[in-house]
C-alpha positions as CSV (number, residue, x, y, z in Angstrom):
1,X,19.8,-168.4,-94.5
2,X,23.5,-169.0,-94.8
3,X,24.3,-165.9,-96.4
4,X,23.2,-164.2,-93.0
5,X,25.7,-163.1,-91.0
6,X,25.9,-164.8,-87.5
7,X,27.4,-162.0,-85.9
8,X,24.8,-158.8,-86.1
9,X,26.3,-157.2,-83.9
10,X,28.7,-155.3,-86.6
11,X,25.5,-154.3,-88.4
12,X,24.0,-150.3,-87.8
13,X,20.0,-150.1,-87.0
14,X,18.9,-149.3,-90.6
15,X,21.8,-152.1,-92.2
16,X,19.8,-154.9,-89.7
17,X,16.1,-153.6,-90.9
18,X,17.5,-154.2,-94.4
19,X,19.4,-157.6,-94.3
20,X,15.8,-158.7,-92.0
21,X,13.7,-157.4,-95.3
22,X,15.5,-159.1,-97.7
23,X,15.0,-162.4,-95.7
24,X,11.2,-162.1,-95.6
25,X,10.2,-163.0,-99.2
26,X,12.5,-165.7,-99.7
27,X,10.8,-169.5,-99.8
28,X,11.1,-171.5,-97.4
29,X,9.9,-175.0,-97.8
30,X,11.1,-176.8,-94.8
31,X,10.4,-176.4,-91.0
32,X,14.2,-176.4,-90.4
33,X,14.3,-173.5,-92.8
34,X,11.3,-171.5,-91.2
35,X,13.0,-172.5,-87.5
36,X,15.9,-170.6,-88.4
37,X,14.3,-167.5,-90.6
38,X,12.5,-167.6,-86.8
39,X,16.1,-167.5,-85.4
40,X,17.1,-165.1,-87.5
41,X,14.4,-162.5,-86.9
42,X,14.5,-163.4,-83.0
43,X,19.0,-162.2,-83.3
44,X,17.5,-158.9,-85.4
45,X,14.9,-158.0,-83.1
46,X,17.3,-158.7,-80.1
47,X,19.8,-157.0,-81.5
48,X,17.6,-153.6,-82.2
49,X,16.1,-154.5,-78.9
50,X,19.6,-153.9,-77.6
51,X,20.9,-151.2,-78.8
52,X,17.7,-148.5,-78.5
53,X,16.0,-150.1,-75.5
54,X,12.8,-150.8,-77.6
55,X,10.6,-152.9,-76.1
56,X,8.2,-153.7,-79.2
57,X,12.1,-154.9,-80.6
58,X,11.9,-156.8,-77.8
59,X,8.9,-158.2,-77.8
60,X,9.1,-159.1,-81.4
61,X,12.8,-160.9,-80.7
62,X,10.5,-163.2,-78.0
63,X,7.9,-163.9,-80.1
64,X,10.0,-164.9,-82.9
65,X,11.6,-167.3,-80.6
66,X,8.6,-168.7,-79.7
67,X,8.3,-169.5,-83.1
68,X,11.1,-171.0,-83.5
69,X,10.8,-173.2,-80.4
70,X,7.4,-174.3,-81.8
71,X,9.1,-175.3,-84.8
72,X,11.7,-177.2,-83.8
73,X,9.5,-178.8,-80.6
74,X,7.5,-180.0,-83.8
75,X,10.5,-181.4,-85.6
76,X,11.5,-183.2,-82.2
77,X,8.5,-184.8,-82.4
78,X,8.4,-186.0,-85.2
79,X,11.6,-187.0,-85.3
80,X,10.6,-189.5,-82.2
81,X,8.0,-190.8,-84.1
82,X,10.0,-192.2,-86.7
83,X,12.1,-193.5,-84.6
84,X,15.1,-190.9,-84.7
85,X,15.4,-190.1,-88.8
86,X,13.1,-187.7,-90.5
């Protein structure tokens, strides 16, 4: 995920719905590394959301964040139940 740009906000409609599709295949084996392909497609969708007003894009941006939050609520768990290292 580092190759991704943080700032979408240069990106036209059509260059986000690329740079999102060429996220989608690539492994990830970790749940910090699904947490932030969730983060990733939460900024896309948000962004898209933005700019036309869609509120599928919209809805889409949410549920990716839950995602993400579910994901990294998981991590904080476990991370307490090892006592603060993973």
């Amino acid at each position: 995920m580092s190759d991704n740009r943080p700032d979408l906000s240069t990106l036209t409609g059509p260059q986000l719905v690329r740079t999102f599709l060429a996220e989608i295949d690539k492994p990830r084996t970790t749940p910090a590394e699904r947490a932030a392909f969730f983060d990733f497609k939460a900024r896309v969708f948000a962004a898209l959301a933005e700019r036309n007003g869609d509120p599928e894009a919209f809805k889409a941006a949410e549920r990716a964040r839950a995602d993400r939050d579910r994901i990294l609520a998981g991590l904080a768990a476990d991370e307490a139940r090892n006592g603060g290292a993973l």
